[in-house]
C-alpha positions as CSV (number, residue, x, y, z in Angstrom):
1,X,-27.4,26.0,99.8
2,X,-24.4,26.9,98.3
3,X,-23.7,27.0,94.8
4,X,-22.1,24.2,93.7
5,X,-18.9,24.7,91.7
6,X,-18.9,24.0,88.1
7,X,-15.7,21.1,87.2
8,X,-13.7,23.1,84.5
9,X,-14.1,21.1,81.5
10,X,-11.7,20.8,79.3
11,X,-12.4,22.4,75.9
12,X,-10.6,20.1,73.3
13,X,-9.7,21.7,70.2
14,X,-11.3,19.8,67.1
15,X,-8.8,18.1,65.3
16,X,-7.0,20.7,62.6
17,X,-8.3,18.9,59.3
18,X,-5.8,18.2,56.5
19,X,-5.7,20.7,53.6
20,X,-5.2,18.6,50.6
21,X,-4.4,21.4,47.5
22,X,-6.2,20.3,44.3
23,X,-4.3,21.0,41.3
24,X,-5.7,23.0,39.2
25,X,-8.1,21.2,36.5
26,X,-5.7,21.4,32.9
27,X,-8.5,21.4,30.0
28,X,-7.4,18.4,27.8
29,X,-8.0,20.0,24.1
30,X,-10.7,18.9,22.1
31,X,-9.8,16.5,19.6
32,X,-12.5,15.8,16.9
33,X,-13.3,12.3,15.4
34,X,-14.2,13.1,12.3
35,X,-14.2,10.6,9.3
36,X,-12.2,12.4,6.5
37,X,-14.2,11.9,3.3
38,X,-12.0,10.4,0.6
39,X,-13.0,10.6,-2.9
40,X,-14.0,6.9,-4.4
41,X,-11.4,6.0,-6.1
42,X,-12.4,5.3,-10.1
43,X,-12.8,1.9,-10.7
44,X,-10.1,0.0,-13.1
45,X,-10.9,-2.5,-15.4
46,X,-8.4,-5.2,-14.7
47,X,-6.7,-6.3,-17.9
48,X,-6.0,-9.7,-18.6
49,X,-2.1,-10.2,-17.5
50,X,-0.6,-12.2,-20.6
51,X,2.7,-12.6,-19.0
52,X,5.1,-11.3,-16.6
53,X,8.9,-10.2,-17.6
54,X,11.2,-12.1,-15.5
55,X,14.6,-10.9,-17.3
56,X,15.7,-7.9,-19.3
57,X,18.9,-7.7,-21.7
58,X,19.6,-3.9,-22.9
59,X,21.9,-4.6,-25.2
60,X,19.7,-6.4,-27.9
61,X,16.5,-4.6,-26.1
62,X,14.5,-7.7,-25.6
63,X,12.5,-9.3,-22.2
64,X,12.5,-12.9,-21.3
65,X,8.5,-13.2,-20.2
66,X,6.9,-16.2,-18.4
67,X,3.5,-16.6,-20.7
68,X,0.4,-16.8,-18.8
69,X,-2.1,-16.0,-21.7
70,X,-1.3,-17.2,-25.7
71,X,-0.5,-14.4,-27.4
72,X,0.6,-14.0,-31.0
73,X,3.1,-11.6,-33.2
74,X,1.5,-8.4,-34.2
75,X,-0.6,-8.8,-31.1
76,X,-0.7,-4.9,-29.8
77,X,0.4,-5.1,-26.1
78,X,0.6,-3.1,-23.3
79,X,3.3,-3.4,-20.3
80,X,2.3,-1.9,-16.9
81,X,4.8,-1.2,-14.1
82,X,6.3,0.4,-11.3
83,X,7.9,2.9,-13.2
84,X,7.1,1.3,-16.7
85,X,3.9,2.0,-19.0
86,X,3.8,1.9,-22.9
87,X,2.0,0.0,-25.7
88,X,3.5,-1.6,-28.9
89,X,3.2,-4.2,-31.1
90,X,4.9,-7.6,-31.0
91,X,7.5,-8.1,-33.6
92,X,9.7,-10.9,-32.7
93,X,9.8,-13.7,-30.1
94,X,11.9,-16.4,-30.0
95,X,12.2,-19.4,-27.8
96,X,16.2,-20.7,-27.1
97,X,17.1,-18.4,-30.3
98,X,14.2,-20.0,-33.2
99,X,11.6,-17.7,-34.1
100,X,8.3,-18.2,-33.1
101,X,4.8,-17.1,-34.0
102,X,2.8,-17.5,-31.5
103,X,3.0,-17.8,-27.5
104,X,1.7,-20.7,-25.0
105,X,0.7,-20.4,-21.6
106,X,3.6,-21.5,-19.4
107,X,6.7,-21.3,-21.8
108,X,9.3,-18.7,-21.0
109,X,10.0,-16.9,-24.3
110,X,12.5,-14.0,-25.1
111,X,10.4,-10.7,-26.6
112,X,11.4,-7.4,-28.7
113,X,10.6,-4.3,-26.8
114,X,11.0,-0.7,-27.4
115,X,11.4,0.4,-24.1
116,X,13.4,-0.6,-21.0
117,X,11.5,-3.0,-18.8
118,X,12.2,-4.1,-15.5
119,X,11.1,-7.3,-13.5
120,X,8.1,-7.9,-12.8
121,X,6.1,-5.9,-14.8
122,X,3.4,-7.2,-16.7
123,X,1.9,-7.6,-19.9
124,X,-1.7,-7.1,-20.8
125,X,-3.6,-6.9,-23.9
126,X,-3.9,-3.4,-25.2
């Protein structure tokens, strides 16, 4: 018997696969969490506020001040502000020009001071 002929296959080629180029991983820097520690901060005793200024007049160097504790002349005071912070005795108040002696809660009286004072600081008890 003859041989019998092979068929000729065709030999496909395997499909060329795509080459897909990964870039290159970049390191992302290490950042650290940390907490910073911050000092406690020293614990203030909170004064009283007697009054706050609302007003100041530099000619005759005195504050109009909306009372919020009595307070009384020669009463030693201390006024606290932004850029404000000195103590001194009272000396003079005077409501709508007629000295007074001592201060009410609630009435708006004009006061001596020694120093420039600005709105909004306050008054405490030194």
């Amino acid at each position: 018997m003859p041989a019998k002929k092979k068929k000729a296959v065709k030999k496909t080629k395997p499909a060329k696969k795509k080459i897909i180029r990964k870039r290159p991983a970049v390191k992302k820097k290490a950042v650290r969490k940390t907490k910073k520690k911050v000092a406690a901060k020293p614990k203030i005793k909170k004064e009283p506020v007697i009054g706050v200024i609302t007003h100041y007049f530099p000619h005759v160097s005195a504050a109009v001040v909306k009372v919020k504790a009595p307070f009384a002349v020669g009463d030693n005071i201390k006024v606290k502000g932004h850029t404000t912070d000195f103590t001194q005795t009272v000396q003079s108040m005077q409501i709508d020009r007629v000295p007074i002696q001592v201060a009410k809660k609630g009435q708006e009286i004009g006061l001596m001071v020694n120093v420039r004072v600005r709105q909004h600081d306050v008054i405490v008890k030194a």
